[in-house]
Backbone bond lengths (Angstrom), bond angles and torsions (degrees), N, CA, C in turn:
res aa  C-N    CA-C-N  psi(-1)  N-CA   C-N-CA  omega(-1)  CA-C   N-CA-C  phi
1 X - - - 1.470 - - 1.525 109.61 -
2 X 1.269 113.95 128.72 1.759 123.75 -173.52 1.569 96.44 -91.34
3 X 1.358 118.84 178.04 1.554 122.01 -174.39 1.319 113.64 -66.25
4 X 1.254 111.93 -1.80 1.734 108.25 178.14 1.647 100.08 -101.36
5 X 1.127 102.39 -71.53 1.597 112.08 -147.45 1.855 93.26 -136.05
6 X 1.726 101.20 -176.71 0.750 127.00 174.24 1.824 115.81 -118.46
7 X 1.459 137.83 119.03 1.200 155.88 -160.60 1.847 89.97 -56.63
8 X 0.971 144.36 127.79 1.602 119.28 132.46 1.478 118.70 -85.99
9 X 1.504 108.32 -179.60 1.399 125.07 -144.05 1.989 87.64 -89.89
10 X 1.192 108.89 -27.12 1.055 107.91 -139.32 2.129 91.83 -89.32
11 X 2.036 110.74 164.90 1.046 89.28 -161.90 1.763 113.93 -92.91
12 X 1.300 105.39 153.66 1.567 125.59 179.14 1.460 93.58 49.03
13 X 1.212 109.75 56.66 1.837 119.36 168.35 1.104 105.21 -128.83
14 X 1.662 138.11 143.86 1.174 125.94 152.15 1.239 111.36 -144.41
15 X 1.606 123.59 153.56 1.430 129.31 -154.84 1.732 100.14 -123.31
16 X 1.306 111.78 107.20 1.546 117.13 -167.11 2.232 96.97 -112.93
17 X 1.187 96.94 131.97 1.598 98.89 -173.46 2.255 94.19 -122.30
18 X 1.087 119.20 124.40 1.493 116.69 173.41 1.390 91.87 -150.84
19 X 1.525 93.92 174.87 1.556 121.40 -156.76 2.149 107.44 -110.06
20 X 1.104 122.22 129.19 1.502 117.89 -173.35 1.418 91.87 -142.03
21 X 1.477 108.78 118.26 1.962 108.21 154.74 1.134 118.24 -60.27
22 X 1.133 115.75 177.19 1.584 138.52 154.89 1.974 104.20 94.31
23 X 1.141 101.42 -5.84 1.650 93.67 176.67 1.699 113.62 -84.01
24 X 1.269 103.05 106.24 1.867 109.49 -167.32 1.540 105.87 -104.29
25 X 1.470 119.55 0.24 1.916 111.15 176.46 1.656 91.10 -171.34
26 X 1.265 100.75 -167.06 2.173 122.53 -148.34 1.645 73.03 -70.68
27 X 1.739 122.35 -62.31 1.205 107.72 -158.03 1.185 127.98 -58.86
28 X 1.495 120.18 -9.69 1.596 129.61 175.75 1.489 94.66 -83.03
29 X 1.321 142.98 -43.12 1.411 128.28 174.11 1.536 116.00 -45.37
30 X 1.409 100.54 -39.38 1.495 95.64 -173.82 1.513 134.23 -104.23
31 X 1.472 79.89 6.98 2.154 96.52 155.32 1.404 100.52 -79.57
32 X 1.291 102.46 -41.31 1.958 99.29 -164.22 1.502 96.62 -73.83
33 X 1.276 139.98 -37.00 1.233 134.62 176.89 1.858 116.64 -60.97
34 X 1.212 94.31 -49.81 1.652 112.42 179.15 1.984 91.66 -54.05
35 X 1.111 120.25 -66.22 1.344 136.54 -178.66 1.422 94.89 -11.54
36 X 1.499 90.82 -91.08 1.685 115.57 -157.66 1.233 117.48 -38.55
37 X 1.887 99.24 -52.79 1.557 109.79 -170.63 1.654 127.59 -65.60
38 X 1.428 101.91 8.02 1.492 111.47 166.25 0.965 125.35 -87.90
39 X 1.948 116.21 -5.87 1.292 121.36 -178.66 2.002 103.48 -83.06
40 X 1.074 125.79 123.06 1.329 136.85 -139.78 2.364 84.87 -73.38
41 X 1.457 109.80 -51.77 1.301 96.15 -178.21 1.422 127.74 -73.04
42 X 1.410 108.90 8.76 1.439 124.78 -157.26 2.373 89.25 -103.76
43 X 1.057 104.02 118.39 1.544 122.43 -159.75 2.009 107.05 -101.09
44 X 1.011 107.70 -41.41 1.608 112.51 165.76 1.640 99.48 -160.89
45 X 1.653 108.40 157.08 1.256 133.95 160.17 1.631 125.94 -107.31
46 X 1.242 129.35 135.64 1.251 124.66 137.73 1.350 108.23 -131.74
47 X 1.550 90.22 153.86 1.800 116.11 -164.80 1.726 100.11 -132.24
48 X 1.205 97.74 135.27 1.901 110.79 -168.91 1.736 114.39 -119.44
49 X 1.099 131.45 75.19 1.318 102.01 -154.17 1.322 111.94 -86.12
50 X 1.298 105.46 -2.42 1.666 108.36 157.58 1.936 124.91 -38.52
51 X 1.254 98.56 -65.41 1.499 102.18 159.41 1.557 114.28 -117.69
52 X 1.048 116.92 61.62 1.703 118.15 159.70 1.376 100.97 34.51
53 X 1.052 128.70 53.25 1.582 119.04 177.28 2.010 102.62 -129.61
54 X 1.182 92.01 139.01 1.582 102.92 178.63 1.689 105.76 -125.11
55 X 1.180 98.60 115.40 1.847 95.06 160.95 1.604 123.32 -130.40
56 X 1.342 129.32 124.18 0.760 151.74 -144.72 1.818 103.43 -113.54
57 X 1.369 120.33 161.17 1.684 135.46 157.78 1.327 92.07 -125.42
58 X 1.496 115.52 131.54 0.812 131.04 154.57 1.461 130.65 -141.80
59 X 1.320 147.74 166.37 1.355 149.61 175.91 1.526 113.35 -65.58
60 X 1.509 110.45 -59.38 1.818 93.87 169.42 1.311 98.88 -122.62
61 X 1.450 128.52 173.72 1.192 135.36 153.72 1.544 129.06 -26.06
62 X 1.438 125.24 131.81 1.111 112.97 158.34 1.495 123.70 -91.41
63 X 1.470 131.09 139.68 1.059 126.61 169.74 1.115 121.64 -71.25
64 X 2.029 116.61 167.02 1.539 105.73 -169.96 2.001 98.16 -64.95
65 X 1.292 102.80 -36.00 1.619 108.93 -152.27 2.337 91.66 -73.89
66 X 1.162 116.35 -20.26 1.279 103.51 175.59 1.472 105.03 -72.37
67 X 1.807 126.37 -51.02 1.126 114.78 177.60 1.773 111.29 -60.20
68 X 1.041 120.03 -60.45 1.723 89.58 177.98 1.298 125.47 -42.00
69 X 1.726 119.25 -42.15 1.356 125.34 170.34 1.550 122.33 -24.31
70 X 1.699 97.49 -45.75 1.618 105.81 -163.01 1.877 96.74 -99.11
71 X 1.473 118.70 -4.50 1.112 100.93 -179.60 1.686 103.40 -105.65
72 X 1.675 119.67 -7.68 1.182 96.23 157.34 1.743 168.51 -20.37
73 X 1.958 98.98 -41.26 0.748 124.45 -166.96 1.745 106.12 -87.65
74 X 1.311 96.67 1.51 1.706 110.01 -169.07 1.284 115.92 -138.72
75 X 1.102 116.83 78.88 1.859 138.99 -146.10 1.363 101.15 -70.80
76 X 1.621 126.54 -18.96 1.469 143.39 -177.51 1.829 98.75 -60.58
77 X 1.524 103.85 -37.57 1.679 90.81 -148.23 1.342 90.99 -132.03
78 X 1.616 111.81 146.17 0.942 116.71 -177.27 1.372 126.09 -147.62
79 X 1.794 131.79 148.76 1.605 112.87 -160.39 1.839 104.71 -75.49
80 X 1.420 84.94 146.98 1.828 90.88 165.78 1.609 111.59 -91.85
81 X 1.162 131.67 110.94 1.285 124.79 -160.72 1.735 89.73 -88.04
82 X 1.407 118.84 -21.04 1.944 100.35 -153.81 1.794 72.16 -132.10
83 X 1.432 133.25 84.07 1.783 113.08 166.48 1.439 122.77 -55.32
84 X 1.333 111.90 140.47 1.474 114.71 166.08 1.436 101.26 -110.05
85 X 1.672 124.68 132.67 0.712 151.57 -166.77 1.760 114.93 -82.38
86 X 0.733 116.20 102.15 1.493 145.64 -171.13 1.459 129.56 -104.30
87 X 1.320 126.35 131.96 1.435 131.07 -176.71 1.902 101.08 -92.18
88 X 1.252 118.90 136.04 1.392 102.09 168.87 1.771 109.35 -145.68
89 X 1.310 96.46 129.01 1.756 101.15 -161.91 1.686 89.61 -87.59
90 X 0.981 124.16 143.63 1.708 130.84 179.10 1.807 98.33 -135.58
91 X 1.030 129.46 149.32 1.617 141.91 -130.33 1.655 85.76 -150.52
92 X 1.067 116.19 117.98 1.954 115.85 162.69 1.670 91.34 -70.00
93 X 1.487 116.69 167.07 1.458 145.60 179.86 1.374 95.77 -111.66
94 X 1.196 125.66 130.05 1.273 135.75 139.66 1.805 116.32 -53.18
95 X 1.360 123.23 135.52 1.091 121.53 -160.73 2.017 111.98 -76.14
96 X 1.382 108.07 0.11 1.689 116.80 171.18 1.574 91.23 -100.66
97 X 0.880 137.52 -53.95 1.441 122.59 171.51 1.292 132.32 -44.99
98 X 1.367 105.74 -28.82 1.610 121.50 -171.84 1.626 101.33 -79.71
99 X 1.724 98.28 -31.56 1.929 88.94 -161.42 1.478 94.27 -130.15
100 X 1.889 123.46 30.91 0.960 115.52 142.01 1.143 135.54 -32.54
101 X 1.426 136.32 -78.11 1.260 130.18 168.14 1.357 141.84 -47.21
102 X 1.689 111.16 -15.49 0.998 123.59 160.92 1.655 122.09 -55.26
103 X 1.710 90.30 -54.07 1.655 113.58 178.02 1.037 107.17 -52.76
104 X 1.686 122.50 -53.08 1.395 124.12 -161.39 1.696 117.94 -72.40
105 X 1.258 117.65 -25.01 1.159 119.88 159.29 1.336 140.81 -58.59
106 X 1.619 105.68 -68.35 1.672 125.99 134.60 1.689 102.28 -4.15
107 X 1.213 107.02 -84.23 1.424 107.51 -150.73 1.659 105.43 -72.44
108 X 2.004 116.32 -21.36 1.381 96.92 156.65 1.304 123.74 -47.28
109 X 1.304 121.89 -59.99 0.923 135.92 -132.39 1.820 100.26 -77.52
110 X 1.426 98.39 -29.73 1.877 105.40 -178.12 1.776 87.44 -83.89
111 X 0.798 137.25 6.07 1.347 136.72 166.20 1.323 123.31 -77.92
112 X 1.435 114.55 -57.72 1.308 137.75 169.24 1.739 109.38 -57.04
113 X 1.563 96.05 -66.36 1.517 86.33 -173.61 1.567 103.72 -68.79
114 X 1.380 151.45 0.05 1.174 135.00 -171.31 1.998 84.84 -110.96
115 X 0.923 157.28 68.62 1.340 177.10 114.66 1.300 120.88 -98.16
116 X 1.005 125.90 -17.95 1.559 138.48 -133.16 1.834 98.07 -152.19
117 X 1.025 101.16 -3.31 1.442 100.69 169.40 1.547 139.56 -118.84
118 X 1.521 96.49 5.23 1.431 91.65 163.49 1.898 129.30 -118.43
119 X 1.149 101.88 146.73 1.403 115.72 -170.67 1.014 121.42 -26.55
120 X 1.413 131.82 114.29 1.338 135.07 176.15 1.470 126.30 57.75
121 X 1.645 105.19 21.69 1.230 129.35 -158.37 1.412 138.94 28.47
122 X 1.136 88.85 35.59 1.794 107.69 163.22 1.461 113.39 -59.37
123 X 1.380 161.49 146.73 0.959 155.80 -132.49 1.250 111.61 -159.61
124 X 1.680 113.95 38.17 1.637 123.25 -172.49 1.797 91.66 -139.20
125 X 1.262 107.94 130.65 0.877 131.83 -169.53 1.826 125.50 -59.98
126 X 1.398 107.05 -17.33 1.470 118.34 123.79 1.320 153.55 -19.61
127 X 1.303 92.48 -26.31 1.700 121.90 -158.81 1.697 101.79 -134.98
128 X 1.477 127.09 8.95 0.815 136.85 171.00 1.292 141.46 -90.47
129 X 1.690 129.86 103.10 1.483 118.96 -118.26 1.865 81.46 -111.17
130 X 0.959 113.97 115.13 1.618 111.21 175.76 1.589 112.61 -62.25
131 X 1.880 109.65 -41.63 1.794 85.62 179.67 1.292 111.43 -83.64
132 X 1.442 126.29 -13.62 1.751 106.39 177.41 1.676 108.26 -78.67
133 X 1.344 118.25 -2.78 1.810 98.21 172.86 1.881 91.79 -95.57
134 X 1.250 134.78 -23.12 1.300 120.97 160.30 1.510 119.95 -51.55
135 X 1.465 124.05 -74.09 1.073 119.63 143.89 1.748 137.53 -14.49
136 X 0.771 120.94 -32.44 1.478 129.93 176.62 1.342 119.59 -112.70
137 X 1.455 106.76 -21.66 2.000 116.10 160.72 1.496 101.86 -65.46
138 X 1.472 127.31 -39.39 1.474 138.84 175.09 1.190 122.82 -52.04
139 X 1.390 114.68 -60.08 1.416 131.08 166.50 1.185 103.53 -54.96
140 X 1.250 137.67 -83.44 1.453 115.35 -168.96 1.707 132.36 -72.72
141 X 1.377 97.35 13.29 1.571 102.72 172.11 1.873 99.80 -69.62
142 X 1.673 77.18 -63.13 1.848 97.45 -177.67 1.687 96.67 -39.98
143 X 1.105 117.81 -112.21 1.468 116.59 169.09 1.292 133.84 20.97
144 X 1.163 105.12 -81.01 1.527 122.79 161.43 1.850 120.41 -29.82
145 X 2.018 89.57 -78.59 1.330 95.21 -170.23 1.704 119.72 -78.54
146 X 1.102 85.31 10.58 2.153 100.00 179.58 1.363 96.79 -65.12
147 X 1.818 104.03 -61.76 1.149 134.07 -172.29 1.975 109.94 -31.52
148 X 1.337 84.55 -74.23 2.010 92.60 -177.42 2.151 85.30 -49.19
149 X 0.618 134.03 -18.48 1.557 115.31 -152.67 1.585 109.54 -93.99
150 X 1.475 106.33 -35.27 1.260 135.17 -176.07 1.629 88.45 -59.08
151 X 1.013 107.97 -71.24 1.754 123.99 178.35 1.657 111.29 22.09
152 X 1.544 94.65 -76.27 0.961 133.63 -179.23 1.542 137.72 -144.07
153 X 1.582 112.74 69.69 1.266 123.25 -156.57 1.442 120.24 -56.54
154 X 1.656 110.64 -48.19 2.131 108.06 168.11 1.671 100.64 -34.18
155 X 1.527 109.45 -55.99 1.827 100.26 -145.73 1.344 99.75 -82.90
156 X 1.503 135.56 -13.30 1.463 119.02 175.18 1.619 97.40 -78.63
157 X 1.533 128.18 -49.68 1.439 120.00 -167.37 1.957 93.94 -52.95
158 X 0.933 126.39 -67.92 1.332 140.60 -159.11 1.904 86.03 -42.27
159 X 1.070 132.48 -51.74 1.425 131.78 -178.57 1.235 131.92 -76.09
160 X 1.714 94.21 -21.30 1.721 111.18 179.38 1.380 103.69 -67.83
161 X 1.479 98.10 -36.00 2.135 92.20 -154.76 1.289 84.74 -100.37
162 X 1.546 150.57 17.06 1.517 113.81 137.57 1.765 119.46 -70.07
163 X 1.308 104.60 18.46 1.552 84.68 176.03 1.528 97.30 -160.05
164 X 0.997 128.13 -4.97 1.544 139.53 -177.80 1.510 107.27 -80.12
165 X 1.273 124.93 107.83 2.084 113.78 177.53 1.583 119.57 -60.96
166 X 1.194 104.91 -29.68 1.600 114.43 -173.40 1.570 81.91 -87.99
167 X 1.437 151.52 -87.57 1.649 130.05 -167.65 1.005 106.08 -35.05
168 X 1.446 131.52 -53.85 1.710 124.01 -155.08 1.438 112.53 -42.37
169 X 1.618 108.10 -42.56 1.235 128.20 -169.06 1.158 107.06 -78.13
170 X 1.538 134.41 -63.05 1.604 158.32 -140.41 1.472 111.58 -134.99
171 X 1.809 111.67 63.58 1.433 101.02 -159.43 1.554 103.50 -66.46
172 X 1.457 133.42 5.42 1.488 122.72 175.19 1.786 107.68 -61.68
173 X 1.389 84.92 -31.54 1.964 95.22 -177.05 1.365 106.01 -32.01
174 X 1.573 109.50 -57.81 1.847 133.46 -150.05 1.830 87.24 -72.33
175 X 1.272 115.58 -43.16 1.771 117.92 179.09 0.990 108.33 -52.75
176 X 1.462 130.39 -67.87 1.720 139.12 -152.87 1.756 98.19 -85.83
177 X 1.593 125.69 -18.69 1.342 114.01 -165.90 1.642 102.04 -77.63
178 X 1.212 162.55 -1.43 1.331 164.39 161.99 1.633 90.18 -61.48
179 X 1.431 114.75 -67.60 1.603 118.61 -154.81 1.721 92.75 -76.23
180 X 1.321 131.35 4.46 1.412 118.46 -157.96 2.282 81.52 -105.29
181 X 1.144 91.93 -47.32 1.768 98.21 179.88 1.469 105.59 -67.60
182 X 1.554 139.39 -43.83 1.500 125.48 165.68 1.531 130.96 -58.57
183 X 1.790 86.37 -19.69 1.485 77.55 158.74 1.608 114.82 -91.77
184 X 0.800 162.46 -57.86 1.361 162.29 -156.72 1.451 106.96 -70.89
185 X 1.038 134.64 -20.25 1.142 145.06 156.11 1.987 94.48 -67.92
186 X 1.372 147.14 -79.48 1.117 153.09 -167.54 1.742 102.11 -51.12
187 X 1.136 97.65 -18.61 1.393 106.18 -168.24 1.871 112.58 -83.81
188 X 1.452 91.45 -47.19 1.544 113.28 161.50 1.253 132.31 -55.96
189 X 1.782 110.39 -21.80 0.854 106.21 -153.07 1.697 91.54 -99.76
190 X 1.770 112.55 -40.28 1.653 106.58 166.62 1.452 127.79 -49.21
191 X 1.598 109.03 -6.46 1.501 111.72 -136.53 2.051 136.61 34.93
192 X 1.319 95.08 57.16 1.656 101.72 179.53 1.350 103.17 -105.84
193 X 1.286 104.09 142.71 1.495 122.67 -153.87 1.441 133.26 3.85
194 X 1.310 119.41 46.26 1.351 140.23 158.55 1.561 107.36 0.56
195 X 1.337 129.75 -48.82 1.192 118.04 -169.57 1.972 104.85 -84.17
196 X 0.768 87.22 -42.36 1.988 95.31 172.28 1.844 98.91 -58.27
197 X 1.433 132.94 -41.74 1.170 128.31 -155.17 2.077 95.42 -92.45
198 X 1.409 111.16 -27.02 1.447 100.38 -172.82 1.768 100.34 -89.17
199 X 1.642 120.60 -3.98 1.129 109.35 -170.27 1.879 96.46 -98.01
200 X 1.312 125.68 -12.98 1.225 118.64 170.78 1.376 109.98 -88.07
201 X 1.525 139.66 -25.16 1.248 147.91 130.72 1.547 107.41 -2.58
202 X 1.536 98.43 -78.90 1.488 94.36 -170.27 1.248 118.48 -69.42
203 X 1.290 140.75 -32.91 1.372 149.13 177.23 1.144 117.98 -70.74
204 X 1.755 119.65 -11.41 1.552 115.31 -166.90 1.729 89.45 -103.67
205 X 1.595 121.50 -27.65 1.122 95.75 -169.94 1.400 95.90 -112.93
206 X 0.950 144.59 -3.41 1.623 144.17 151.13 1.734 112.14 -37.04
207 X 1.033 101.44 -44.97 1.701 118.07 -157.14 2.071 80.34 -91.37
208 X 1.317 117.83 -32.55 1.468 108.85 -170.99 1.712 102.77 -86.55
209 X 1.155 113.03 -25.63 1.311 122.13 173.52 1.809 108.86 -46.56
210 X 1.601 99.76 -55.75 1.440 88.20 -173.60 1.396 115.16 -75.54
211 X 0.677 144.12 23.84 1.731 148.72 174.53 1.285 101.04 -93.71
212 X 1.321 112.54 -67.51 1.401 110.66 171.51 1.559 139.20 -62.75
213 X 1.379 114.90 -41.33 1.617 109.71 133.12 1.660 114.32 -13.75
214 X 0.756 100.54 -77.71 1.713 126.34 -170.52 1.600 101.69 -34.79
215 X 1.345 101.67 -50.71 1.761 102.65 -169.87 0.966 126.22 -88.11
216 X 1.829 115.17 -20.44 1.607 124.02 171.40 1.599 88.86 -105.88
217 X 1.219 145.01 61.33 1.420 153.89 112.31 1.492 109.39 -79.04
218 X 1.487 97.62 -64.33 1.509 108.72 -179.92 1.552 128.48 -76.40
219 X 1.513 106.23 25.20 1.131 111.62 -171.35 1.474 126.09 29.26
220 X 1.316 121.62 61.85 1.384 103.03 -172.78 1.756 90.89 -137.04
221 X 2.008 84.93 128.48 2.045 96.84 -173.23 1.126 89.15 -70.58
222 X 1.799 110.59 140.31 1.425 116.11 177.79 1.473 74.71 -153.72
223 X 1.383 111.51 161.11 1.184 124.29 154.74 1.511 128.60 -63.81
224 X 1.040 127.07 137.72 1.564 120.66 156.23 1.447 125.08 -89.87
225 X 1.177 109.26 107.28 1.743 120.52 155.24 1.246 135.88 -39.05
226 X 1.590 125.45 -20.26 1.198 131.81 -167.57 1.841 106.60 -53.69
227 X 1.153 97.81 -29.64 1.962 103.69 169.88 1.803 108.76 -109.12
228 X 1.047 112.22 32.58 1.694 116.31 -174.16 1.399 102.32 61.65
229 X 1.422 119.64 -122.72 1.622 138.95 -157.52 1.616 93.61 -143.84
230 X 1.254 146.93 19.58 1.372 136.93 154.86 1.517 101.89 -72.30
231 X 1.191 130.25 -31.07 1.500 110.36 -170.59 1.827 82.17 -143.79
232 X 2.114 96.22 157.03 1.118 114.36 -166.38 1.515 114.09 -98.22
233 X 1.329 130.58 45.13 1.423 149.49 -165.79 1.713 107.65 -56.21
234 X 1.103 150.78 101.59 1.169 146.25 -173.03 1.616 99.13 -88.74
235 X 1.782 98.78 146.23 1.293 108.48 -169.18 1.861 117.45 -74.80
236 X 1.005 106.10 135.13 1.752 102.04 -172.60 1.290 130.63 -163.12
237 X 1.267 166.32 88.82 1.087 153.32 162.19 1.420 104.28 62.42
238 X 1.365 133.27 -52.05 1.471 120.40 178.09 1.608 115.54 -73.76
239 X 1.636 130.67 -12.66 1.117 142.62 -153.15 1.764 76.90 -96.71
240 X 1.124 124.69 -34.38 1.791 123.74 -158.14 0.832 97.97 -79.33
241 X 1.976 128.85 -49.32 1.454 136.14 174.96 1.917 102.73 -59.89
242 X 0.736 128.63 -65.12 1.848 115.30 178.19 1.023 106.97 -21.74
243 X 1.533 113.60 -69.46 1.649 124.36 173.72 1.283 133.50 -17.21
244 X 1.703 93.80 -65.19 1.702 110.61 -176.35 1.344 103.55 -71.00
245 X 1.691 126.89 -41.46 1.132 116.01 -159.13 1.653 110.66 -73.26
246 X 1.459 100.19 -23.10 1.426 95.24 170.50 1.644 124.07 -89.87
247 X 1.338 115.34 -6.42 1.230 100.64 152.11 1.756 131.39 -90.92
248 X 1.510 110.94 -1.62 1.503 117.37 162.87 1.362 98.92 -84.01
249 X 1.283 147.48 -34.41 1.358 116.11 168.83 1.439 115.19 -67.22
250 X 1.156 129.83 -19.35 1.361 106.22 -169.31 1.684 96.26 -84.89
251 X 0.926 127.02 -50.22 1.317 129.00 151.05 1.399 130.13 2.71
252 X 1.543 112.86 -69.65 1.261 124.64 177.00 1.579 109.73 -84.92
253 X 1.541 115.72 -19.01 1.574 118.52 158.66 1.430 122.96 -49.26
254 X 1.513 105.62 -56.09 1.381 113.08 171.09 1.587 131.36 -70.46
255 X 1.569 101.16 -16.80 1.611 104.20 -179.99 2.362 97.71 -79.97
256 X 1.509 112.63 -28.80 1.087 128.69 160.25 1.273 139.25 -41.06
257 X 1.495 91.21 -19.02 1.488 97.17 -165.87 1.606 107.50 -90.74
């Protein structure tokens, strides 16, 4: 084995294995996988971030300066030209641990708007207005989850469009979509044109729904964005329920109106 890789036997094939930091969970495997496999002679990827190791089939060699080349564009990760060899213990998540913060937000937020929703703030259930805690579960979703997104706008777009159809295509989409949810959230919050704001509601996350469908079909660990890149939320069946539930509220907003 030469400083890159190792030759296989087999013909005009070759099997190259090197070392890259910065991959810390499944969804960093599968940027670095997504990465590579755009290089046209490059034939399959696997990415480990257990031990930073990438090995590749490819048609010719890659050079050290092509793999930095292609990891340029991704300031997170970077080649190990000399590896030091390392033990690394990795821990499974229990699935309430994993979507703690998800929960814990969520359930602020149905907290707030369920305080905040009855009439003249009387506090008897009488007086309890079902579309303003819809309305106000809305607003602070928007609000809220803009917020984590804003954070850090490169690394949520960079995460959005592995699974988003409109980013995949139009990564400006994955840029402007943080400022596209603070507004509609800001929008919710004056109440200005409510019926225009619950019908882009439903269409923005309807249309985001199927992307994600898409990726827990295809089983593929990617991160979820719905909180940007502050927390490491893997995409799943609960990312589809956010979705839907926010397009049945806008739904039942508009049948409300």
């Amino acid at each position: 084995m030469d400083k890159n890789g190792v030759c296989d036997t087999s013909l005009q094939k070759m099997t190259q294995q090197f070392n890259i930091s910065g991959m810390t969970c499944e969804a960093c495997e599968y940027k670095i996988q997504h990465v590579f496999s755009q290089i046209p002679s490059v034939k399959s990827v696997v990415a480990k971030f257990s031990d930073n190791s990438v090995i590749i089939e490819t048609e010719e060699k890659l050079s050290n300066d092509k793999i930095i080349e292609t990891l340029k564009p991704h300031s997170k990760y970077a080649f190990i030209t000399n590896p030091i060899v390392s033990e690394i213990t990795t821990q499974s998540q229990s699935w309430t641990s994993q979507y703690y913060p998800l929960l814990l937000i969520a359930g602020m937020i149905a907290i707030v708007s369920f305080l905040t929703s009855f009439h003249a703030g009387i506090y008897a259930m009488e007086h309890f207005q079902l579309k303003m805690f819809l309305h106000n579960f809305m607003t602070g979703f928007f609000l809220v989850f803009s917020f984590f997104k804003l954070l850090d706008v490169k690394a949520f777009a960079e995460s959005f469009q592995m699974y988003d159809l409109l980013a995949a295509k139009v990564p400006f989409y994955g840029k402007l979509y943080p400022f596209i949810e603070l507004a509609l959230g800001l929008l919710c919050l004056i109440h200005f044109q409510p019926q225009l704001v619950y019908w882009a509601d439903i269409i923005i996350m309807a249309f985001g729904a199927l992307g994600v469908i898409q990726s827990v079909v295809d089983k593929r660990k990617i991160r979820c964005a719905c909180l940007g890149t502050v927390f490491n939320l893997p995409m799943s069946t609960v990312t589809i329920i956010e979705n839907s539930l926010m397009v049945l509220i806008g739904i039942a907003l508009l049948i409300m109106l």
